[in-house]
MOPAC internal coordinates of N, CA, C and O (Angstrom, degrees):
PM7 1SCF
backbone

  N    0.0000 0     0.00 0     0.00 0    0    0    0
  C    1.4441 1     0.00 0     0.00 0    1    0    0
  C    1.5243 1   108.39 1     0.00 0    2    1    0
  O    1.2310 1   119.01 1   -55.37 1    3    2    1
  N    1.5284 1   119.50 1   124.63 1    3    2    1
  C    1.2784 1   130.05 1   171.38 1    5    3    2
  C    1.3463 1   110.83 1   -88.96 1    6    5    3
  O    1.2310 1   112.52 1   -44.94 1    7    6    5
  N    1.5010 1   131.72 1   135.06 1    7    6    5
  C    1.6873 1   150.38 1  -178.08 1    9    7    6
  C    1.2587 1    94.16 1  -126.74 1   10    9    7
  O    1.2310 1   121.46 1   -68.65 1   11   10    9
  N    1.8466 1   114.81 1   111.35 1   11   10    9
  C    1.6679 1   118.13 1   161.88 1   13   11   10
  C    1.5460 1   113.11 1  -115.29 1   14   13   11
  O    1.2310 1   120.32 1   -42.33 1   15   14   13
  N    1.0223 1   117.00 1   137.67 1   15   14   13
  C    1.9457 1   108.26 1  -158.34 1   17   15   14
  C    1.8903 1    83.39 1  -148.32 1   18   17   15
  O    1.2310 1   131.91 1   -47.71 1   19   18   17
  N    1.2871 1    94.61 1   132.29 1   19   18   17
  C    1.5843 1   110.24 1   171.46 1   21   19   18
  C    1.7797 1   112.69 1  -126.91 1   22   21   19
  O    1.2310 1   119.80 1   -37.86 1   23   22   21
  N    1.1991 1   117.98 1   142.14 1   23   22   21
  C    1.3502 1   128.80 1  -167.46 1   25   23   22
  C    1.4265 1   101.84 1  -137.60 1   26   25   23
  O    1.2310 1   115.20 1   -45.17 1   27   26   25
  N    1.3457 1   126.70 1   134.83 1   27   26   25
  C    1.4301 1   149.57 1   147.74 1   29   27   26
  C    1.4229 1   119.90 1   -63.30 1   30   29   27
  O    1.2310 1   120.36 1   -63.16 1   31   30   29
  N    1.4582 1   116.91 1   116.84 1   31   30   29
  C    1.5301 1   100.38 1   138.74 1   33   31   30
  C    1.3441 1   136.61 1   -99.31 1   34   33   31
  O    1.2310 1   118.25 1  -162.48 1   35   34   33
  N    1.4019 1   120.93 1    17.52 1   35   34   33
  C    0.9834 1   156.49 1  -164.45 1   37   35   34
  C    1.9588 1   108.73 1   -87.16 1   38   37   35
  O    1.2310 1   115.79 1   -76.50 1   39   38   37
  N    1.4040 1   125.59 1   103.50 1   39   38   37
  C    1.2732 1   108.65 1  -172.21 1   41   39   38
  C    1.3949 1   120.43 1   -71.75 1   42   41   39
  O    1.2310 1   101.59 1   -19.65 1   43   42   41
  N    1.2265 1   151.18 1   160.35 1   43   42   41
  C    1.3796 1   138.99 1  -152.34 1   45   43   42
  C    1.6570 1   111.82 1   -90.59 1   46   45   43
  O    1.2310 1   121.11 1   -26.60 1   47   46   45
  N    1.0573 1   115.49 1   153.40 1   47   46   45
  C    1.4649 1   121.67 1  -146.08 1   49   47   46
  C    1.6958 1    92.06 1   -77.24 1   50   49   47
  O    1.2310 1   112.29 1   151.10 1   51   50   49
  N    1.3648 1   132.15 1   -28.90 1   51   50   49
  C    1.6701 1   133.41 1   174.32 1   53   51   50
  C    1.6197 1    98.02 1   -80.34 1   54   53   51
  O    1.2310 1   111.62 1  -172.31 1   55   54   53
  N    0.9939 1   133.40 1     7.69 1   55   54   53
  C    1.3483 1   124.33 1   166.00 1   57   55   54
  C    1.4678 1   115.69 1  -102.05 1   58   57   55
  O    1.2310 1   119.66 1   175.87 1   59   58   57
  N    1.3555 1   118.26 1    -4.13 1   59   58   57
  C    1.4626 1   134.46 1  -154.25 1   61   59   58
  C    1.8170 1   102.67 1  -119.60 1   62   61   59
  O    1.2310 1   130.27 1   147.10 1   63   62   61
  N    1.6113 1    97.80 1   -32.90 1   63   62   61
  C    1.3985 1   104.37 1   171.50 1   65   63   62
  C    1.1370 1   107.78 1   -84.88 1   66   65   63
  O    1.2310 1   106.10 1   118.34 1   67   66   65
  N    1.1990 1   143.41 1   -61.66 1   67   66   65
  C    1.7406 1   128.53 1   153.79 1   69   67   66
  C    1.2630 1   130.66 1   -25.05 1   70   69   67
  O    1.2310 1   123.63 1   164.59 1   71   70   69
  N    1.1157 1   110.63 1   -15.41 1   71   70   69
  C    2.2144 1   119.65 1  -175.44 1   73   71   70
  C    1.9256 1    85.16 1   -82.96 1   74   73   71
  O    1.2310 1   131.80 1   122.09 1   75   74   73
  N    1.4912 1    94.81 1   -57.91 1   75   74   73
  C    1.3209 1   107.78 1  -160.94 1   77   75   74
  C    1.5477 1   116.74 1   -62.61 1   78   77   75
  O    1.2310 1   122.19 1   155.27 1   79   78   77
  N    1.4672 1   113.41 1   -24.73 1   79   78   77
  C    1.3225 1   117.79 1  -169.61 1   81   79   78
  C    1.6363 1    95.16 1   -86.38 1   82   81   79
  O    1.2310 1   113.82 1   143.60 1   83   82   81
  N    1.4154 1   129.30 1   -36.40 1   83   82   81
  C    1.1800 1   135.76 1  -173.93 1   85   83   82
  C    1.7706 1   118.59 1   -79.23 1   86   85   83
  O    1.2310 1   124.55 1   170.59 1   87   86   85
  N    1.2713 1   108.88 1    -9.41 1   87   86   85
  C    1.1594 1   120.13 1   168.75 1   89   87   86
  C    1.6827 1   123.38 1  -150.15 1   90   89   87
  O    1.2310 1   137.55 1   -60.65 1   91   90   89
  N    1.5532 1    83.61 1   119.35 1   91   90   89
  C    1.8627 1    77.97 1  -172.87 1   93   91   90
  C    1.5944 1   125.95 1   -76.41 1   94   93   91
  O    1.2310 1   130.70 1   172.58 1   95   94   93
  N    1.4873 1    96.96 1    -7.42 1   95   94   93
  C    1.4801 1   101.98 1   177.84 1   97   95   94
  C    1.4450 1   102.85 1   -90.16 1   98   97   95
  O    1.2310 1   116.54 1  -132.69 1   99   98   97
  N    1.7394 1   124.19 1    47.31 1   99   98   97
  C    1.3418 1   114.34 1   163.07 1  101   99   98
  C    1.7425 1   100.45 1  -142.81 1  102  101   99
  O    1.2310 1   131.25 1   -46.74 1  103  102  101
  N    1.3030 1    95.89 1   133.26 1  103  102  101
  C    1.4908 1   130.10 1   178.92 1  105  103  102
  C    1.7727 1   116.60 1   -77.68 1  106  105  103
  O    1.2310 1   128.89 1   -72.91 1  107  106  105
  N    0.9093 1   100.48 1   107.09 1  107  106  105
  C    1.7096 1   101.71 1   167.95 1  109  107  106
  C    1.6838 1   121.10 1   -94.76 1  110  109  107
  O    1.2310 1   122.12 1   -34.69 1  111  110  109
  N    0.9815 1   113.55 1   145.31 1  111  110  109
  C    1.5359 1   112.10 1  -171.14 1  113  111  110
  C    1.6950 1    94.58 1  -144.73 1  114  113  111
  O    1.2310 1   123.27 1   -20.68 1  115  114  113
  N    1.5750 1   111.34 1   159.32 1  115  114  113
  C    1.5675 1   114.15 1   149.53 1  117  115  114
  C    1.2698 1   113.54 1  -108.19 1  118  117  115
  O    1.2310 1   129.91 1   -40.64 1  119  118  117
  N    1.2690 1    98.49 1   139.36 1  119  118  117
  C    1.9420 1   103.02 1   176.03 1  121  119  118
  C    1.5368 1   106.94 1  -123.97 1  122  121  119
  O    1.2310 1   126.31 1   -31.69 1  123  122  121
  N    1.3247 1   105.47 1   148.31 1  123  122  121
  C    1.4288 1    93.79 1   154.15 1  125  123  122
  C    1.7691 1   127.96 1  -124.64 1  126  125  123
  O    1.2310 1   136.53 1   -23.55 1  127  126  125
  N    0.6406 1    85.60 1   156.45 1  127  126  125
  C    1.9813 1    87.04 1  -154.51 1  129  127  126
  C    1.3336 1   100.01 1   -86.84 1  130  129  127
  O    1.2310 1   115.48 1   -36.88 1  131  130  129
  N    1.2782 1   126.19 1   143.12 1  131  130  129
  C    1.3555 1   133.91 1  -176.58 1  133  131  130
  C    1.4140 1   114.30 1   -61.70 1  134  133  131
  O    1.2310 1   116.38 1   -39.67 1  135  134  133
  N    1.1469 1   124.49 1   140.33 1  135  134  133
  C    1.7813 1   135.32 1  -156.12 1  137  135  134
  C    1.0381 1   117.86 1    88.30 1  138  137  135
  O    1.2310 1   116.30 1   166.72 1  139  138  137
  N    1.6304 1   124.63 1   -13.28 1  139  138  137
  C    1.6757 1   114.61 1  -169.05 1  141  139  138
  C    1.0238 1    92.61 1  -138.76 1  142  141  139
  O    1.2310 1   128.17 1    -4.91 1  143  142  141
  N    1.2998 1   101.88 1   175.09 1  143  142  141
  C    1.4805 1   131.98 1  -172.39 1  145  143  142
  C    1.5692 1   118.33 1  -111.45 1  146  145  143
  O    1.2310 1   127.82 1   177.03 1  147  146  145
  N    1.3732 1   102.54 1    -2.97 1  147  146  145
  C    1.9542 1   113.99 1  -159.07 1  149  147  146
  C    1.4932 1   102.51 1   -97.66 1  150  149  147
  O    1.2310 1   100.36 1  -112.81 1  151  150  149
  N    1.5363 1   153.19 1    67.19 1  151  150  149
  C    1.4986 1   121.89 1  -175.37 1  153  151  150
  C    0.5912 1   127.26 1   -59.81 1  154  153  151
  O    1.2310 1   103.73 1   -56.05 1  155  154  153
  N    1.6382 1   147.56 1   123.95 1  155  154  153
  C    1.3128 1   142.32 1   143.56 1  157  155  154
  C    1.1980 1   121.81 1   -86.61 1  158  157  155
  O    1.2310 1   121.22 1   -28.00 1  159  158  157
  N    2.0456 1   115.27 1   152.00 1  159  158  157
  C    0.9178 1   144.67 1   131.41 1  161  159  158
  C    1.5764 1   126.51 1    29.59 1  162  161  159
  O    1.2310 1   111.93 1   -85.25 1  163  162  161
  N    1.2387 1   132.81 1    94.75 1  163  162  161
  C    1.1720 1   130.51 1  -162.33 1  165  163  162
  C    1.8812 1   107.51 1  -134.55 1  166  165  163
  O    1.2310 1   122.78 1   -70.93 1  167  166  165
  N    0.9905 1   112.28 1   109.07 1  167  166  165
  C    1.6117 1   101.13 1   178.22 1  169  167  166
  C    1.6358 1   104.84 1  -135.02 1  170  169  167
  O    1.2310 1   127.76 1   -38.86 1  171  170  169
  N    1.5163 1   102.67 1   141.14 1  171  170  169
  C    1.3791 1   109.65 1  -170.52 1  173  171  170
  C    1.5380 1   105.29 1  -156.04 1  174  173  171
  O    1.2310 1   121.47 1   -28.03 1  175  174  173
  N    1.4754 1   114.79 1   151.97 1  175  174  173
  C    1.4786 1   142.77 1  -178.87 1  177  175  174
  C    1.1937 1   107.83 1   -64.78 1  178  177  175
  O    1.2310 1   110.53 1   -48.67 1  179  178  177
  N    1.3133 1   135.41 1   131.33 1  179  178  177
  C    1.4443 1   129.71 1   148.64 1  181  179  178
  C    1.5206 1   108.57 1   -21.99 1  182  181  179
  O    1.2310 1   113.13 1   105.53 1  183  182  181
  N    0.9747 1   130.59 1   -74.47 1  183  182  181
  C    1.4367 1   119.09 1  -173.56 1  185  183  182
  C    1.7741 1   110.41 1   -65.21 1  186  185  183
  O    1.2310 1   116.99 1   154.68 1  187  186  185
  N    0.8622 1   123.32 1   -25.32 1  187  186  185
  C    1.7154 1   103.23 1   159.51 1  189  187  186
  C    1.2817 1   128.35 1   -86.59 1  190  189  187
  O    1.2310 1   118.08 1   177.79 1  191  190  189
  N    1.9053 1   121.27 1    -2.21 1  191  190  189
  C    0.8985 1   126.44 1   127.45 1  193  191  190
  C    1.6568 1   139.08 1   -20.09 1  194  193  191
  O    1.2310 1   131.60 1   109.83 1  195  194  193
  N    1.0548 1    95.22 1   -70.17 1  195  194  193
  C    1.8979 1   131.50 1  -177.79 1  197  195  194
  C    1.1565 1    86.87 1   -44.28 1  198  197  195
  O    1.2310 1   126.68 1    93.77 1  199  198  197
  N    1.6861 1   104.76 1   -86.23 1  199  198  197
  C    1.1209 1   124.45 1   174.85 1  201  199  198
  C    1.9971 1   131.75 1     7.37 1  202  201  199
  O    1.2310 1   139.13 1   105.61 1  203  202  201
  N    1.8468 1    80.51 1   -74.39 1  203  202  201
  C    1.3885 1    90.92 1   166.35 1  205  203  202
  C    1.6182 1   124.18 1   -66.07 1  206  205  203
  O    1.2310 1   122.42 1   156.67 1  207  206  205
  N    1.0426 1   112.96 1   -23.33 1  207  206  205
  C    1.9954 1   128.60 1  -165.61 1  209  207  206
  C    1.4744 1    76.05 1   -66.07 1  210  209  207
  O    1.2310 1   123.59 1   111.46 1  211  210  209
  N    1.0538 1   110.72 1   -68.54 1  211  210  209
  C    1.9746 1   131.74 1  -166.83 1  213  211  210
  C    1.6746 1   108.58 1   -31.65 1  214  213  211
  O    1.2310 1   122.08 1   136.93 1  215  214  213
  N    0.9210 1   113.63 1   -43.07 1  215  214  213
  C    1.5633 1   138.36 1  -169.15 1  217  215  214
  C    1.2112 1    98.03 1  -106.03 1  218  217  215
  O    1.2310 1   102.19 1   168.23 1  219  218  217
  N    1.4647 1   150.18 1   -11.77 1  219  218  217
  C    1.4117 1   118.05 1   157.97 1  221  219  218
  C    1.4512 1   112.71 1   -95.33 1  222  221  219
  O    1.2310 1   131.66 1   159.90 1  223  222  221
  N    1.5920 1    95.10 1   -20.10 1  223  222  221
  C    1.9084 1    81.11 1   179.33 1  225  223  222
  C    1.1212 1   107.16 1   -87.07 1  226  225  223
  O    1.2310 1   105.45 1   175.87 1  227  226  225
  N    1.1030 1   144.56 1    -4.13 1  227  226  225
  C    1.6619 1   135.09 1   149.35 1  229  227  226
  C    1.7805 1   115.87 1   -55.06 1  230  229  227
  O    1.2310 1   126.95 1   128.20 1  231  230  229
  N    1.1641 1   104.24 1   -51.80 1  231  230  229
  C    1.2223 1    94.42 1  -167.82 1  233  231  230
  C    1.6280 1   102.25 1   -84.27 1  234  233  231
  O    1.2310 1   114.37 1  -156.28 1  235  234  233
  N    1.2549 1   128.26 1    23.72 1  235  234  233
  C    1.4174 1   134.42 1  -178.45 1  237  235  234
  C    1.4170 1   102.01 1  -121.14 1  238  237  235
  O    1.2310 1   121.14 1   128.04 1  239  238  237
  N    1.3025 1   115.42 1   -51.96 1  239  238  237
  C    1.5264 1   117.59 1   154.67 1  241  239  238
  C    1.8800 1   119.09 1   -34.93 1  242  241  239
  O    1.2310 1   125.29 1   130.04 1  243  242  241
  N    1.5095 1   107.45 1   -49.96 1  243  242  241
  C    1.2046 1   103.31 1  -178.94 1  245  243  242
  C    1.5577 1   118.28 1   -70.28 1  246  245  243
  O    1.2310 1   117.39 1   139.17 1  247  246  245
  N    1.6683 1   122.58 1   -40.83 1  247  246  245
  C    0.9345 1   114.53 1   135.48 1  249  247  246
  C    1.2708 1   153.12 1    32.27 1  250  249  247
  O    1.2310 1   130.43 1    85.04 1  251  250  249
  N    1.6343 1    97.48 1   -94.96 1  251  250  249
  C    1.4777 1   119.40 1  -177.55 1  253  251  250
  C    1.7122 1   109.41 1   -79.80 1  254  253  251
  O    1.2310 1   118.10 1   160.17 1  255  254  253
  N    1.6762 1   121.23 1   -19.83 1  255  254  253
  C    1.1834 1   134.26 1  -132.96 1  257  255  254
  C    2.2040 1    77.80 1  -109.08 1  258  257  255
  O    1.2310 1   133.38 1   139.85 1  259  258  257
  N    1.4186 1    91.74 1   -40.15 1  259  258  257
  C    1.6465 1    82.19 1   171.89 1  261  259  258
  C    1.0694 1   129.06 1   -80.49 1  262  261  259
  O    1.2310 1   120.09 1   144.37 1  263  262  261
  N    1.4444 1   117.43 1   -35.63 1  263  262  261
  C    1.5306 1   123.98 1   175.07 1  265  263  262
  C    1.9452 1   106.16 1   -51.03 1  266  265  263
  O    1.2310 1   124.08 1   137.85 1  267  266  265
  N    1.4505 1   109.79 1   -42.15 1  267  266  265
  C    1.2730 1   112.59 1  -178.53 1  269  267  266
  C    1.3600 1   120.13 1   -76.01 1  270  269  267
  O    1.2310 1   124.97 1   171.39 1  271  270  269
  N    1.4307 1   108.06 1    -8.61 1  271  270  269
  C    2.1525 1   116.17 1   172.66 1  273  271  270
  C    1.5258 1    93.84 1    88.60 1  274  273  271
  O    1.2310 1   118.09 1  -144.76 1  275  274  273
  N    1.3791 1   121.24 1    35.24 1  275  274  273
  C    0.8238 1   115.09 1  -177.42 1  277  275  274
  C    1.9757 1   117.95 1  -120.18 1  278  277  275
  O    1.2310 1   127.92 1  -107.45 1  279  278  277
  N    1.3244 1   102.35 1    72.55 1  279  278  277
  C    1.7354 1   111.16 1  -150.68 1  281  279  278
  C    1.6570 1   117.00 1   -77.06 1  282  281  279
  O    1.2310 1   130.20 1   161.83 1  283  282  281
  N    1.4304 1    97.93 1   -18.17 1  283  282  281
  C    1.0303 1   109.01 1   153.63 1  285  283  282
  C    2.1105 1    99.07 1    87.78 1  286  285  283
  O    1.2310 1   120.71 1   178.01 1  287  286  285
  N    1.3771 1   116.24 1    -1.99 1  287  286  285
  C    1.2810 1   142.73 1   147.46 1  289  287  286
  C    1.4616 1   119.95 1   -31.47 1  290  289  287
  O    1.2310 1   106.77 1   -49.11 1  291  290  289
  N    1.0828 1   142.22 1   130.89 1  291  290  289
  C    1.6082 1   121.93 1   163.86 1  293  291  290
  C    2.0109 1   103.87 1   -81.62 1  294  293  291
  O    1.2310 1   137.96 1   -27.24 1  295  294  293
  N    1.1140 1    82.80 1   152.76 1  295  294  293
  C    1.6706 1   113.38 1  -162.44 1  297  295  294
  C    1.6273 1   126.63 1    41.53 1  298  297  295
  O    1.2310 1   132.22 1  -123.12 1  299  298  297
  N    1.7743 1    94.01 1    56.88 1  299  298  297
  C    1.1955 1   118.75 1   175.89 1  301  299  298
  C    1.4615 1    99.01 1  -103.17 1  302  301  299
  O    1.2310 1   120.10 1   180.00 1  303  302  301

């Protein structure tokens, strides 16, 4: 006997139109996420916006900081 079970972490796309309808300072977008082919539904706050900006230039900062031998380690 075969059991196939699929789970989301993804909140449901009528829960996202209610965030969005209830606040105009939130942005909806479709993305599609690397491995698939399906985009879904993405809506977010100016500040989880930020948020994200915040968190890529760090990890783009870190990045650049390794390519340069720069690990940021003591007695690197």
């Amino acid at each position: 006997m075969v059991l196939a079970a699929c789970a989301s972490t993804t909140p449901a796309p009528a829960k996202d139109a209610a965030v969005a309808a209830a606040d105009e300072n939130v942005v909806c977008d479709r993305e599609t996420r690397t491995g698939t082919i399906l985009p879904t539904k993405r809506c977010r706050t100016a500040e989880q916006r930020e948020a994200d900006r915040r968190t890529v230039e760090s990890v783009e900062a870190g990045a650049r900081n390794i390519r340069a031998g720069q690990t940021g380690k003591p007695g690197s």
